[in-house]
Each structure stands twice: as C-alpha cells, then as structure tokens.
C-alpha positions in Angstrom: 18.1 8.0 -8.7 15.3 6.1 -10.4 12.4 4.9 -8.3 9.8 1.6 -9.3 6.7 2.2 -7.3 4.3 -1.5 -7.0 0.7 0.0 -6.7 -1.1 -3.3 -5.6 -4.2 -3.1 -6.1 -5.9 -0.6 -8.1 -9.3 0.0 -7.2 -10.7 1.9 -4.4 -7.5 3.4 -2.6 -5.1 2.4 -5.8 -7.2 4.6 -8.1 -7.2 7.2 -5.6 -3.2 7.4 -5.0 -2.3 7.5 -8.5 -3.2 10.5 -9.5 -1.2 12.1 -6.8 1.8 9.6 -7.4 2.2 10.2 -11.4 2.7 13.8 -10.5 5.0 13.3 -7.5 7.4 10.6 -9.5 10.6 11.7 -11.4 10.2 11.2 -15.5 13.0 8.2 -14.7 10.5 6.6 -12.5 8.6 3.6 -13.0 5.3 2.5 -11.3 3.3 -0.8 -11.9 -0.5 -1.4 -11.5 -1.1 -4.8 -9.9 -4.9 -6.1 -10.3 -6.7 -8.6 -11.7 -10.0 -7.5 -11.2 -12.1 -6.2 -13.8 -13.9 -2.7 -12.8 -17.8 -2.7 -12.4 -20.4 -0.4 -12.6 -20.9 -1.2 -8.6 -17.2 0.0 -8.2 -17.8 3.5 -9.8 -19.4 5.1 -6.6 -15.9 4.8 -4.9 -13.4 4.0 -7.2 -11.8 6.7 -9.2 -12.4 5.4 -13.1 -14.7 6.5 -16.0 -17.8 5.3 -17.1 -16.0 4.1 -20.0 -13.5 2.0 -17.9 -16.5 -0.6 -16.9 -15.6 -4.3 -18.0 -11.6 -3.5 -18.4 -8.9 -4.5 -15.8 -8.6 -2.1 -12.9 -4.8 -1.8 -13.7 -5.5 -1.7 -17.6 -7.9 0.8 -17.0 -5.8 3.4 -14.5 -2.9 3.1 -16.7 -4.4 4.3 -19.8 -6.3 7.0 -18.1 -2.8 8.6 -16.4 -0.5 7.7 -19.4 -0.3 10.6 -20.7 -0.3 13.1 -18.0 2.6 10.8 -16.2 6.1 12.4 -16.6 6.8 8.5 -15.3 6.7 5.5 -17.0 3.6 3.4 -16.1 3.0 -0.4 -16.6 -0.4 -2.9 -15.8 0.1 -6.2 -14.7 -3.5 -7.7 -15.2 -3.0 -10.5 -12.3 -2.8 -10.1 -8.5 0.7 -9.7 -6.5 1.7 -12.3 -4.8 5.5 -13.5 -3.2 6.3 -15.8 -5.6 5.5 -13.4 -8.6 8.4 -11.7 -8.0 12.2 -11.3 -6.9 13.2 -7.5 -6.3 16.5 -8.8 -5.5 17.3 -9.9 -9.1 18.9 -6.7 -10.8 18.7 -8.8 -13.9 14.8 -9.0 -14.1 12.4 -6.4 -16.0 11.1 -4.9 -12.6 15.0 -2.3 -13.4 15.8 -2.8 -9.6 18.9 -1.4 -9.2 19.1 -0.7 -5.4 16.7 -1.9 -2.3 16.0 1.9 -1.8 14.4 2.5 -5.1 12.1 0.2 -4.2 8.6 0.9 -3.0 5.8 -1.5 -2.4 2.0 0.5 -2.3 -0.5 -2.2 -0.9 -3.6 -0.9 -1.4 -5.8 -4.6 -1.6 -8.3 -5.1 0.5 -7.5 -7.9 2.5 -4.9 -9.0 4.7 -3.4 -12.3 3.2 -2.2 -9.8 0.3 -0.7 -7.5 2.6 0.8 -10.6 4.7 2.2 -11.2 0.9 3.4 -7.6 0.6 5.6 -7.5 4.3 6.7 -10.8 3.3 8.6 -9.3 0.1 10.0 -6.5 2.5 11.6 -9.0 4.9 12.9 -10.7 1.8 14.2 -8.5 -0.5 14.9 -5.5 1.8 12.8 -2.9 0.4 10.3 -1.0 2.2 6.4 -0.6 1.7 3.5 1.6 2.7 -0.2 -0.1 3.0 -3.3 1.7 3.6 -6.8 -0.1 4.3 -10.0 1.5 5.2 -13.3 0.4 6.4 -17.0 2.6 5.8 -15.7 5.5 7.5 -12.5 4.5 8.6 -8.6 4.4 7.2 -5.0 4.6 7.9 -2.3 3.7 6.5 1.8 2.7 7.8 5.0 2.3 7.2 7.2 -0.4 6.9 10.8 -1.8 6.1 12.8 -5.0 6.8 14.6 -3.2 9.8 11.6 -3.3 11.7 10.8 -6.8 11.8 9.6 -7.9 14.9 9.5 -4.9 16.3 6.7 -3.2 17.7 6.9 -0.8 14.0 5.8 -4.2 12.7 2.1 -4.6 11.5 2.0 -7.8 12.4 3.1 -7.2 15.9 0.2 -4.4 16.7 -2.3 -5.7 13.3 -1.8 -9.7 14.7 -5.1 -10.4 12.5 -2.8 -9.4 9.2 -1.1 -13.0 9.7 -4.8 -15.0 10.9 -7.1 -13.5 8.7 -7.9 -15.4 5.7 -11.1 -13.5 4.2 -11.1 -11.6 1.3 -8.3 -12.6 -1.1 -8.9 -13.7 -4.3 -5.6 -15.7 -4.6 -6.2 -17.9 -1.5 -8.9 -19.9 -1.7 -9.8 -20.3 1.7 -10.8 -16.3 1.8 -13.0 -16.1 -1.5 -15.9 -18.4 -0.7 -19.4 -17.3 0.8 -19.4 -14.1 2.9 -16.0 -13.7 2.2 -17.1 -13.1 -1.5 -18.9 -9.9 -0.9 -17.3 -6.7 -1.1 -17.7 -4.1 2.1 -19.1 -1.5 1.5 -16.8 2.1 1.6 -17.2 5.1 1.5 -15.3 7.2 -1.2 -14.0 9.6 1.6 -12.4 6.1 3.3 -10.5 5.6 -0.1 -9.7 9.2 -0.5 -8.4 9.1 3.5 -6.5 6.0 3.0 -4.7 7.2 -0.1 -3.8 10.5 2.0 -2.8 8.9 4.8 -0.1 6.2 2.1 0.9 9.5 0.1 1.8 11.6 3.8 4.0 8.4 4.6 6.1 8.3 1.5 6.6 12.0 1.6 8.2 11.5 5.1 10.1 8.4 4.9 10.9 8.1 1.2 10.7 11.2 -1.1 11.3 14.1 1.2 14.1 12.4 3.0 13.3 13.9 6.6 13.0 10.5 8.2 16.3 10.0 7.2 17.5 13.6 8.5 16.2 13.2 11.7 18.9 12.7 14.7 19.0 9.4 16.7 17.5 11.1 19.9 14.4 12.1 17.5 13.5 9.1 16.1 10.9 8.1 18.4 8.7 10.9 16.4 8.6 9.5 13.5 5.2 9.1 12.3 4.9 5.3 11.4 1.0 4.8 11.2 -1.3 7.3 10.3 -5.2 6.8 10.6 -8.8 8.6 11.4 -12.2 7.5 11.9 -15.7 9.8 11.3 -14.4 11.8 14.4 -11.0 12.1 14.6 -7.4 12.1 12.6 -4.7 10.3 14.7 -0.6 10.4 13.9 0.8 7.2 15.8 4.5 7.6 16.0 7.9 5.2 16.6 7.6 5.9 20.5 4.1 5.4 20.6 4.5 2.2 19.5 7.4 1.2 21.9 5.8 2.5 24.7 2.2 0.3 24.0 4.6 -3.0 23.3 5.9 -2.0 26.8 2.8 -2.3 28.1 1.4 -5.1 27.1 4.7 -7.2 28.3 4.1 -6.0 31.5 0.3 -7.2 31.4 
C-alpha cells in the first residue's frame, strides 16, 4: 500500500516533522509540502532550514533539502491549502489517491481557520488527519477522522475556538490585518514538541496499526490528543474525552 502524506504548512512544526517522516515513509510513498510563505532570517531561530534557504518558499526549500535522503517521493506546492484546492476523492487527479486510508492530512499552520480547512476535507473526503499547534512553551497535537464528527474526539467539539477564531491566516482576510499580522513568538522546543506529539499519533493510529488491533472494550485508551506544557507531558485518551463531554451536559 502506497501512502500520500499533505504536510500543511512547513515552517516551524512542518520543518520539524519531515525529517522524521521521509525516513518513516515507504519508497512508494508520496508527501506534499503546502506553503506559501517565503522563509526569513527571523524564522531560522525555530524553524529547521539553512542559512542558505532565506528568501525561498518554505515548501521549496524543505523539499530540496530532504530530496535526496527521502526513500519517498517528495513534492512543494508553493501556495497555502485550502478546501477548495483540492478533491481526495477524485482517483483521477495527480494527488494518486487510490483509497481514503492512504490518505493523511499533517496540519502543521499556525492558525485555526487552516485547520477548520483541514477537518473540513476529512468530513468530506473521508480521510483522516493529525494537527499539532504549539504556543512559547506549549504543544500538542490530535487525531482525527470523519467517524468522529461530532463527537467529543472532534476538535471542534473540545477546541470550539478552531471554528470562531479568525486570526492568523493568510488566506482569509479577516485574520491577516493588524495584530493578527505578527507572528508569536515560539520556542524551538514548542515546534520540536508539536512535531513529536503529530509523529507519536501516526505511529499509533496509522503506520503501526495498533489502533486498529485494539478490541472494542479497549478502545476508550486510545490516545487521541497528546500535549505538554513547561511542566508537564499529558496523553488524553478516547474515554477521557467521553467522560469530560459527559460532564459538561450535565452542567
């Protein structure tokens, strides 16, 4: 089975999960760099480029530095994802979808209209997507697939602000003007984390296949968000979230 991997966004977490991910994808693989930003020399004190790599695209940039150490086929799309960019449900197209399960969606953007873009696609086209963020000190990252919509596995149901929050994107143009403009600061151990966090998901629910293994009665451990702070490293799982939905009905 072939796999195409959408790494969206590739700057402070995306240039930190690729260099895991080439090594972890099968030669037949395919992943594709989504960004349209070009790197700066602010970037470099976070992001994972070389010197050299100041003034390219972020995507352009990641994918020449990894080409050749990839056993995987790599490919840069210099322009931010968005919905109506693309249809994973046409088999026809040049993304090679075959199947909805060789489908994975990274969102590693820093904003939540793009990853209110990325669990849009998921509901769509049935494929499933991991998405880390991270503040100065902070990151996580979950899990999500079409089966959970709605449910209490949904970001949206226990991130609400992923559907209100409007700040940050550079494809909506009510979230790129004034404050929204400036970039906040993060620490590279936030990237690093977040990146971690993404790359501990798909090994459980995608690549190592023990997700899928797990019996019925066991499901409620399966680790669906995965985050730390400065003082702590927490694993929320399926029932953990079930249970806290619970709770706040009956408040």
């Amino acid at each position: 089975m072939s796999r195409n991997y959408h790494v969206i966004g590739a700057g402070g977490v995306g240039s930190w999960l690729l260099p895991a991910l080439v090594k972890l994808a099968n030669p037949q693989d395919n992943i594709y760099l989504w960004d349209g930003d070009t790197l700066e020399p602010k970037n470099m004190d976070r992001q994972l480029f070389s010197p050299s790599d100041i003034g390219s695209n972020k995507a352009e940039a990641l994918m020449r530095k990894y080409a050749q150490e990839a056993a995987c086929n790599l490919y840069a799309k210099n322009e931010y994802f968005t919905c109506s960019k693309v249809d994973l449900s046409d088999s026809g197209n040049y993304w090679l979808r075959h199947d909805k399960d060789e489908v994975v969606l990274f969102g590693c953007a820093d904003n939540h209209p793009s990853r209110a873009e990325i669990l849009h696609v998921c509901d769509r086209d049935g494929v499933c997507s991991i998405i880390g963020g991270n503040g100065y000190t902070d990151a996580d990252g979950y899990y999500y697939d079409a089966s959970y919509e709605g449910t209490p596995c949904d970001p949206r149901v226990y991130y609400p602000e992923i559907l209100t929050d409007r700040t940050g994107s550079p494809v909506h143009a009510d979230g790129c003007t004034g404050e929204a403009q400036k970039e906040t600061p993060q620490l590279v151990l936030a990237n690093m984390w977040a990146a971690a966090h993404m790359l501990h998901l798909l090994w459980y629910h995608v690549l190592g296949g023990i997700a899928e293994s797990l019996p019925e009665d066991m499901k409620e451990h399966m680790p669906m968000l995965s985050r730390n702070s400065a003082y702590m490293f927490e694993t929320v799982k399926k029932g953990d979230l079930d249970k806290n939905q619970e709770a706040r009905t009956l408040d």
